[in-house]
C-alpha positions as CSV (number, residue, x, y, z in Angstrom):
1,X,-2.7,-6.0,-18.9
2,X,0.0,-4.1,-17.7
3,X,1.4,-1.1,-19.7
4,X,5.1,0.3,-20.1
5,X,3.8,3.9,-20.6
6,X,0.6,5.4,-20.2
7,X,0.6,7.3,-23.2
8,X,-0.9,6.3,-26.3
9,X,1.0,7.3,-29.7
10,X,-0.5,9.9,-31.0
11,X,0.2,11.7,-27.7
12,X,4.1,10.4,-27.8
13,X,3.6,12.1,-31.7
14,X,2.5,15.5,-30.2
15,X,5.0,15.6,-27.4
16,X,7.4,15.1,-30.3
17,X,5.9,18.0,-32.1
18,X,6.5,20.5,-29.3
19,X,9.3,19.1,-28.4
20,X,9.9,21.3,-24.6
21,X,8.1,23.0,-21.9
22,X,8.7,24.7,-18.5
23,X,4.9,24.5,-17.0
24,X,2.6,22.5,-17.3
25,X,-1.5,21.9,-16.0
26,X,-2.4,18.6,-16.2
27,X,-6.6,18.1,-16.1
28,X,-7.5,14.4,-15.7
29,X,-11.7,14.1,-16.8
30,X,-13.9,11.4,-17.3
31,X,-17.2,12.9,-18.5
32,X,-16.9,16.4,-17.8
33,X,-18.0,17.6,-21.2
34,X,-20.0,20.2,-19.1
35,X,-17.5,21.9,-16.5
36,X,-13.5,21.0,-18.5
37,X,-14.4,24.3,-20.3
38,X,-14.0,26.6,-17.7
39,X,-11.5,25.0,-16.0
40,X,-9.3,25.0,-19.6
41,X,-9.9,28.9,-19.8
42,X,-8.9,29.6,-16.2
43,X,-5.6,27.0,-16.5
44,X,-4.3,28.8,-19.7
45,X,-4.5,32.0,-18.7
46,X,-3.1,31.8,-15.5
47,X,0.0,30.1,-17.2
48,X,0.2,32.8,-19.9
49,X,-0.7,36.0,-17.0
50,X,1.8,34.4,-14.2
51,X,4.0,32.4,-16.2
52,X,5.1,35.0,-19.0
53,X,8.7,33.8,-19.0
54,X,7.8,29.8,-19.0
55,X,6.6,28.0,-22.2
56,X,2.9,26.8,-20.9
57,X,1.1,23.7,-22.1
58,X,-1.9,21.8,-21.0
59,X,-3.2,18.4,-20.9
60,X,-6.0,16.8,-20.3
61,X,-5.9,12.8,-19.6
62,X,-9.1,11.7,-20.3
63,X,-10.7,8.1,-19.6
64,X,-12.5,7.3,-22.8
65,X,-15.7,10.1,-22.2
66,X,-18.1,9.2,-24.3
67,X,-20.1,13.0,-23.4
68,X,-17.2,14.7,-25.9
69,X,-15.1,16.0,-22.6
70,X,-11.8,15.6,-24.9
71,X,-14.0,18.0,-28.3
72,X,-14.5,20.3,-25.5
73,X,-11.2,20.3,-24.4
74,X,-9.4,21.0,-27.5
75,X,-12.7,23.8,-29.0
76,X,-12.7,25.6,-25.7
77,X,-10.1,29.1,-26.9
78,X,-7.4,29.3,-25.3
79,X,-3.9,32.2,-25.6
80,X,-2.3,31.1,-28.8
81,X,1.1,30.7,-26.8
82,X,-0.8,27.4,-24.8
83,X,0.2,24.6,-26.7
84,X,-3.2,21.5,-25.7
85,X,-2.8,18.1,-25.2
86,X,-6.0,15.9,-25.0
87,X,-5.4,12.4,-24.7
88,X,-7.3,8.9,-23.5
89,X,-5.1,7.8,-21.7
90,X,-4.0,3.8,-21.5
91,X,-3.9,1.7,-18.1
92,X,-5.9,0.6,-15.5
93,X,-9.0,2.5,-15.9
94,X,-9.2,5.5,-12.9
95,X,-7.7,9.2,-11.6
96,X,-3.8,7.9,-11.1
97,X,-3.4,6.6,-14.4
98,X,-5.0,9.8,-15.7
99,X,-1.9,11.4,-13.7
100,X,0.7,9.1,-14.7
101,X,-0.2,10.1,-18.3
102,X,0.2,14.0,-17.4
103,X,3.2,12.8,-15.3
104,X,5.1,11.4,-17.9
105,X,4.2,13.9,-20.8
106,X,5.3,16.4,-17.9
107,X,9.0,14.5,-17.6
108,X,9.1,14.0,-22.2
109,X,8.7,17.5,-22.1
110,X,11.4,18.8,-19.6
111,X,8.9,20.9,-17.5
112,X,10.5,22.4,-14.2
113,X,6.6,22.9,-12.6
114,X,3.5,20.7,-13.4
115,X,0.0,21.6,-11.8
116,X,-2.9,19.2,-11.9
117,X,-6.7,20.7,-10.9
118,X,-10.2,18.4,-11.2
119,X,-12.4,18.8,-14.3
120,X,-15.1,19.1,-12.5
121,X,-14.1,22.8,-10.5
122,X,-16.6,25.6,-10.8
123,X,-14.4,27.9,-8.8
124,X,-10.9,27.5,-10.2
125,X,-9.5,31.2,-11.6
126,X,-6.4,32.0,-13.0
127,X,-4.5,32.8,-9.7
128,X,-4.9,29.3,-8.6
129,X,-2.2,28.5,-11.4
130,X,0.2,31.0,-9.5
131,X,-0.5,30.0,-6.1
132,X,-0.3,26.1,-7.3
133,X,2.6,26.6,-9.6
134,X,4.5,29.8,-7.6
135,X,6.0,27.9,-4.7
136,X,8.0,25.6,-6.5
137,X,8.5,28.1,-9.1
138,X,9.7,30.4,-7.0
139,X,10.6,29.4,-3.8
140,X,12.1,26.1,-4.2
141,X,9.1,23.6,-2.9
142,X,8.4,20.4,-4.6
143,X,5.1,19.7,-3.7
144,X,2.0,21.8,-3.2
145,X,-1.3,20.9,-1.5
146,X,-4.5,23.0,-1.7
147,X,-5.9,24.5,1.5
148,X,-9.3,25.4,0.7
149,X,-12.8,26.9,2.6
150,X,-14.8,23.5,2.0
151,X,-18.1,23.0,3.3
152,X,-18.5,21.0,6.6
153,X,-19.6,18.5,4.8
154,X,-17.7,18.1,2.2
155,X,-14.7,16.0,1.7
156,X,-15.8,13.6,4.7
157,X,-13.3,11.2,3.9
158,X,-10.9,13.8,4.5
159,X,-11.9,15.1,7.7
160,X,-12.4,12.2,9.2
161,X,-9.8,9.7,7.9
162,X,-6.8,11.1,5.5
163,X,-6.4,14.6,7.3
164,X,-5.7,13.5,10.7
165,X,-4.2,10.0,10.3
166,X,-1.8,12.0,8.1
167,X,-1.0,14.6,10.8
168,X,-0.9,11.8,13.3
169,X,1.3,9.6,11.6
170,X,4.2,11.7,9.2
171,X,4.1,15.0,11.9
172,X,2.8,17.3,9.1
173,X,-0.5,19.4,9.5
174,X,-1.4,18.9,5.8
175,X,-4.9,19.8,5.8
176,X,-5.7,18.7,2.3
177,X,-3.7,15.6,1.6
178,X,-6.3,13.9,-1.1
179,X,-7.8,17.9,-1.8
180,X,-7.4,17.3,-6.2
181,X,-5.7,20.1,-7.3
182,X,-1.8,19.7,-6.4
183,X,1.4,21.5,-7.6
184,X,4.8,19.1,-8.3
185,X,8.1,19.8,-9.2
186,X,10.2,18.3,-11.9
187,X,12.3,16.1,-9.3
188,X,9.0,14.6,-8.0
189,X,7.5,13.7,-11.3
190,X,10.4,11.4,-11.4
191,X,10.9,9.7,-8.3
192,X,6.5,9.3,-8.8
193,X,7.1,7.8,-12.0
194,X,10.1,5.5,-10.5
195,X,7.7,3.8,-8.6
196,X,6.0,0.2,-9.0
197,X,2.9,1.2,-8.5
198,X,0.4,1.5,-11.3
199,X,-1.0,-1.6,-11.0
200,X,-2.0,-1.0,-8.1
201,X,-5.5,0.8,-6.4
202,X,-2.5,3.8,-6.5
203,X,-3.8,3.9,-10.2
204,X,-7.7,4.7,-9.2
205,X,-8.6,7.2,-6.4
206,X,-5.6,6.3,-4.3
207,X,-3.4,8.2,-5.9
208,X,-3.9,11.0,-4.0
209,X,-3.0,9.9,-0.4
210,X,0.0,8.0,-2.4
211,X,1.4,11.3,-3.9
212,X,1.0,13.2,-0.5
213,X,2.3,10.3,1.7
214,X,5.5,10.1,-0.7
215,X,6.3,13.5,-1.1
216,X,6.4,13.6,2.9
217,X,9.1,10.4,2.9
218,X,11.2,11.5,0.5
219,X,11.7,14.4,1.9
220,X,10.5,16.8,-0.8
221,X,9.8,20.4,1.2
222,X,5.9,20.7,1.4
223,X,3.9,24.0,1.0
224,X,0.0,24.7,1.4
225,X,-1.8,27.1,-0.7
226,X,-4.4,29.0,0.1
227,X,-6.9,28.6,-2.9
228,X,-10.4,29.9,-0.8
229,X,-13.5,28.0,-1.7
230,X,-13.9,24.6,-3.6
231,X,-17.0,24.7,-5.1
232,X,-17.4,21.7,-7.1
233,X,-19.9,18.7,-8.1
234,X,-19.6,17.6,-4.2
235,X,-22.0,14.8,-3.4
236,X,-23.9,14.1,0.3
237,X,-22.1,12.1,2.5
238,X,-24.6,9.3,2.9
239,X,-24.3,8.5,-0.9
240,X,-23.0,5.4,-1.8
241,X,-19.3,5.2,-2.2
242,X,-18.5,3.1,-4.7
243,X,-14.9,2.1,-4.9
244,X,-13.3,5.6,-3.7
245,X,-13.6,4.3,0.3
246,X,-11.7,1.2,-0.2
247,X,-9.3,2.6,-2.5
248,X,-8.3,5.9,-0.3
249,X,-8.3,4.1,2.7
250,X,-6.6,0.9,1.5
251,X,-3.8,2.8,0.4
252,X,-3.7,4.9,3.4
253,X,-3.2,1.5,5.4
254,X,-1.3,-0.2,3.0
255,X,1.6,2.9,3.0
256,X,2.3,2.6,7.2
257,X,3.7,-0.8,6.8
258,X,6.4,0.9,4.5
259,X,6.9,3.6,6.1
260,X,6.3,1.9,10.1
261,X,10.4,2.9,10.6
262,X,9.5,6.9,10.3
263,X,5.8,6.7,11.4
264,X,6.7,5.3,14.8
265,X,9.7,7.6,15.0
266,X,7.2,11.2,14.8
267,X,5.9,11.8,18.2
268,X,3.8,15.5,17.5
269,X,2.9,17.4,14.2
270,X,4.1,20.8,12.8
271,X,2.4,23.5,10.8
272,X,2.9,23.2,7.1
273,X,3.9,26.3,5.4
274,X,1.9,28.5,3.5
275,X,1.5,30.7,0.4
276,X,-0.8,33.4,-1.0
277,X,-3.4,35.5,1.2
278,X,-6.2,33.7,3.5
279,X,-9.4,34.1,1.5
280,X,-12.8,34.6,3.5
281,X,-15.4,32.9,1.3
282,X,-18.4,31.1,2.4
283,X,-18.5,27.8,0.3
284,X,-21.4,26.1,-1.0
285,X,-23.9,24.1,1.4
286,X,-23.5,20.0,0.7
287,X,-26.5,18.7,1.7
288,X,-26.8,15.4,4.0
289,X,-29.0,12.5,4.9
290,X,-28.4,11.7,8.5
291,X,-30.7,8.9,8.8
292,X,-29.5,7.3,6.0
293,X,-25.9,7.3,7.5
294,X,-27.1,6.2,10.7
295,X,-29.1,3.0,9.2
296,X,-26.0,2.1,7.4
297,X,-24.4,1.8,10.7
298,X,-26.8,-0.5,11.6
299,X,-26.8,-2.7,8.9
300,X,-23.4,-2.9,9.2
301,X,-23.5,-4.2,12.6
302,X,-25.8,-7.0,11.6
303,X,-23.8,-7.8,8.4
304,X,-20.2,-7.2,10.1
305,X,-20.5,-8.4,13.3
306,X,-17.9,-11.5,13.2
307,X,-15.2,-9.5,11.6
308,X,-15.9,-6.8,13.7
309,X,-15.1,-9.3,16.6
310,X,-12.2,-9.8,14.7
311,X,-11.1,-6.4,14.2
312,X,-12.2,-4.6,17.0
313,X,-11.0,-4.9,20.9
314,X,-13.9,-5.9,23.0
315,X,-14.5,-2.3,24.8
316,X,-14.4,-0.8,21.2
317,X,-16.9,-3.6,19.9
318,X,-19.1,-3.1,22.5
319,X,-19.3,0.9,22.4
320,X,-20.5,0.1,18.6
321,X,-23.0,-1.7,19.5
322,X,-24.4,0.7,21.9
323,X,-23.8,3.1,19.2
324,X,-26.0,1.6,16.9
325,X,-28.3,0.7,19.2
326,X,-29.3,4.8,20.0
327,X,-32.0,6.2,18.9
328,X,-31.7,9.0,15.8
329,X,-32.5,11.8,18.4
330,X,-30.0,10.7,21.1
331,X,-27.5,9.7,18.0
332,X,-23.6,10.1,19.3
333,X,-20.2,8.7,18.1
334,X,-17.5,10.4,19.6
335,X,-14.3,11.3,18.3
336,X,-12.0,9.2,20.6
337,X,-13.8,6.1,20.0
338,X,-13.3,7.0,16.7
339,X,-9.9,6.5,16.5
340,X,-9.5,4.0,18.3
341,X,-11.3,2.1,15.7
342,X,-9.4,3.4,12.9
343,X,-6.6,2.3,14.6
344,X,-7.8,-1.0,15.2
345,X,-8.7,-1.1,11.1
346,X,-5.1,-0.1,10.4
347,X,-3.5,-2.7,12.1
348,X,-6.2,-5.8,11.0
349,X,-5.4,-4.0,7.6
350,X,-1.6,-4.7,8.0
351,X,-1.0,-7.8,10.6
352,X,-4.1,-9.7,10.7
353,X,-4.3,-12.2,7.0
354,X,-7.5,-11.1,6.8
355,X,-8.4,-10.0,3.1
356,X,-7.5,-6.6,3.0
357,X,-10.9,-5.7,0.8
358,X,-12.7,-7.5,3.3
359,X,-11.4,-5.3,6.2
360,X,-12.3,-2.3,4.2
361,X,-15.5,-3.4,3.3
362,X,-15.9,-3.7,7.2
363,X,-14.9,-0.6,8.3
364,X,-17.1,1.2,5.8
365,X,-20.5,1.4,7.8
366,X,-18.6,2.4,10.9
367,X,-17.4,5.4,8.7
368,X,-20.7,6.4,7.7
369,X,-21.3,6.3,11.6
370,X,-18.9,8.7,12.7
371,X,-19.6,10.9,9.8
372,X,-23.4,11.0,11.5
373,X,-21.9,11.6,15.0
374,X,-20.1,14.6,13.3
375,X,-23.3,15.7,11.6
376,X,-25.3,15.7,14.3
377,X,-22.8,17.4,16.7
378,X,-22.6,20.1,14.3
379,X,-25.9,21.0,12.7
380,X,-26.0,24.3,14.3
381,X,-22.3,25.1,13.0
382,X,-20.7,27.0,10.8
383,X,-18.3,26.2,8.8
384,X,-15.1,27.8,10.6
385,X,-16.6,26.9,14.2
386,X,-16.8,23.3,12.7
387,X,-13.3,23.4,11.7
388,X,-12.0,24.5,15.0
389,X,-14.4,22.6,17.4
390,X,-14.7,19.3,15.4
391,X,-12.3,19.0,13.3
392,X,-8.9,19.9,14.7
393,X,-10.4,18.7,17.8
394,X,-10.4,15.3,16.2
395,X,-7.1,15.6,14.4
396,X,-5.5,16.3,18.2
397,X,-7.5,13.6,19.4
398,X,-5.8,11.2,16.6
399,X,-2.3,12.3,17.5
400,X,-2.9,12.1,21.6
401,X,-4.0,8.5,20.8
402,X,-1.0,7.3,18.6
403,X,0.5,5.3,22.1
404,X,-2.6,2.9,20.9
405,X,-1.8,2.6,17.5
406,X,1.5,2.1,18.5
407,X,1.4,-1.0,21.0
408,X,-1.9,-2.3,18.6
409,X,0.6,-2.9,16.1
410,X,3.6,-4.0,18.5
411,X,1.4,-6.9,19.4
412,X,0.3,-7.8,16.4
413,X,3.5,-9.9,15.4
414,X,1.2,-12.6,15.6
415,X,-2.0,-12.0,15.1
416,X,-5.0,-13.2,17.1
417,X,-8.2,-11.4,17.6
418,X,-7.9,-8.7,19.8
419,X,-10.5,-10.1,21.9
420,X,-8.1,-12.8,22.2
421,X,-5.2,-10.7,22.9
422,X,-6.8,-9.0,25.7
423,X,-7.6,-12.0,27.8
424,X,-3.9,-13.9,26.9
425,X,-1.5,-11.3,25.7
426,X,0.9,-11.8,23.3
427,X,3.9,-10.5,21.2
């Protein structure tokens, strides 16, 4: 069933009751009962201590918690001068229709600046409010990432997908593009809420990538902030899933075929500016199974193989299998092979027919292989040598390689398997 609004009527009622607002933080949950607490304390009074001219309020969008996240929410004592929202939000059930709620309460209230940070934060104090909220506040930005000091193995799906397809692709070095905690202007709320898209796997966890990937097209002026450590209810890498990988990534995909025209066009990235003071923090260890990963690998290759042979040219296909064919102690998967198979994944997503869930599905165990080949090339690490020896390593490596993305999909008008391809070219 699809839905006009995302707000239910008693929260249209008690945006009526306050009637305006010039800042707002936004907290989507979904059975947080034991962490929304702090995170309501540290929202309100950074408003109240950074924001003393601005009218605060704060909302949480919450997806029917049966734990009492939303009684939590509204007992936790806040400054008098926060006006709270808690609200289940209506929609497709997942994180984007938590924000489209917050979004459009944001817009019925007239709010120049809205903030949104994850329930779930253990490290969140009031100054991420200002450093969130400041740059479009002060300076004139409409959007606001989070640059944080994450564990090195934490936020996999970050490192080793979103963060350097989107440098490679939109020219940006946005560090953080699905990070959770994000700062918006008034402007962008609106063109957000303009779009068809809630419906869509935009609605669940893709609506991170989405907002990051259409704040950079439509030309709303980026700024990182430097928010130190994200210590959170991170979870090891070899876990299962779930619907996050296919949602992230598939919108990911799905976005370069709308925006091929400017993709193709960007030829190197550029720093993204920054605000607040770099933070030295050591974050919390995340703790990971490599053996695990690596099996799932080698499922994958059993249960994958014909659309691998699909997807995949035949060099790349055969360095998999060679891949999962190692031994755990002699365990490599480099980064250049790496994205070439991205790459390949991108365009099959895009050009091939095939079901795009299904190509997902496919690429999943290969993911869970290079995040073993990253493990295992650095377990004696830390953290900030792993940032500069692995991954912006890797995000160069993307952007040297984009001449292969680029012809992949240029010869993918009609597609064939790229095993195919290579032996009768086409185009």
């Amino acid at each position: 069933m699809a839905y006009e609004t995302a707000l239910r009527e008693e929260a249209r009622r008690r945006v009526d009751e306050i009637g305006q607002a010039n800042i707002l933080v936004g907290i989507p949950s979904f059975n947080n009962a034991s962490t929304i607490g702090h995170v309501v304390q540290m929202a309100a009074q950074g408003m109240v201590k950074y924001f003393p001219d601005m009218k605060p309020v704060l909302v949480n969008s919450n997806g029917g918690s049966p734990d009492g996240t939303c009684e939590v929410m509204l007992n936790t004592p806040v400054p008098e001068e926060v006006e709270v929202i808690a609200t289940v939000y209506q929609g497709v059930s997942g994180k984007g229709s938590a924000f489209r709620a917050i979004f459009e309460i944001a817009r019925a209230l007239g709010v120049k600046v809205c903030v949104v940070v994850d329930s779930d934060l253990r490290s969140i104090i009031p100054e991420w409010i200002e450093l969130l909220a400041g740059p479009i506040a002060k300076e004139g930005y409409g959007y606001v990432t989070p640059y944080y000091n994450r564990h090195k193995y934490d936020g996999t799906i970050t490192n080793n997908i979103c963060y350097p397809m989107t440098r490679m692709l939109y020219g940006l070095d946005i560090r953080q593009p699905i990070g959770g905690d994000f700062g918006f202007s008034g402007q962008l709320l609106d063109h957000y809420l303009s779009q068809e898209v809630w419906q869509t796997d935009v609605a669940r966890f893709g609506i991170d990538i989405w907002m990051t990937t259409t704040a950079i097209n439509a030309g709303f002026p980026v700024c990182q902030a430097h928010l130190g450590a994200k210590i959170h209810d991170a979870r090891d890498p070899a876990a299962a899933l779930g619907p996050m990988f296919r949602q992230v990534v598939g919108t990911l995909f799905g976005m370069m075929s709308r925006y091929e025209k400017k993709w193709k066009e960007v030829k190197s990235s550029q720093p993204t500016a920054m605000y607040g003071e770099p933070i030295a923090v050591e974050p919390e260890p995340v703790p990971v199974t490599l053996s695990a990963m690596i099996d799932k690998l080698r499922a994958g290759a059993e249960e994958h193989e014909a659309l691998w042979q699909r997807v995949l040219t035949a060099e790349n296909l055969a360095a998999v299998k060679e891949i999962a064919a190692l031994s755990d102690q002699d365990y490599r998967f480099l980064a250049d092979r790496w994205a070439r198979i991205v790459f390949d994944f991108a365009v099959a997503y895009n050009k091939s027919g095939l079901e795009p869930a299904e190509v997902i599905g496919a690429m999943t165990p290969l993911y869970y292989g290079r995040t073993a080949g990253l493990v295992k090339q650095s377990q004696e690490m830390s953290t900030a040598e792993f940032e500069r020896q692995v991954i912006q390593i890797q995000a160069q490596t993307f952007e040297n390689l984009k001449p292969y993305l680029v012809e992949r999909w240029g010869r993918a008008k009609d597609w064939k398997s790229p095993s195919e391809v290579e032996k009768r070219p086409f185009g």
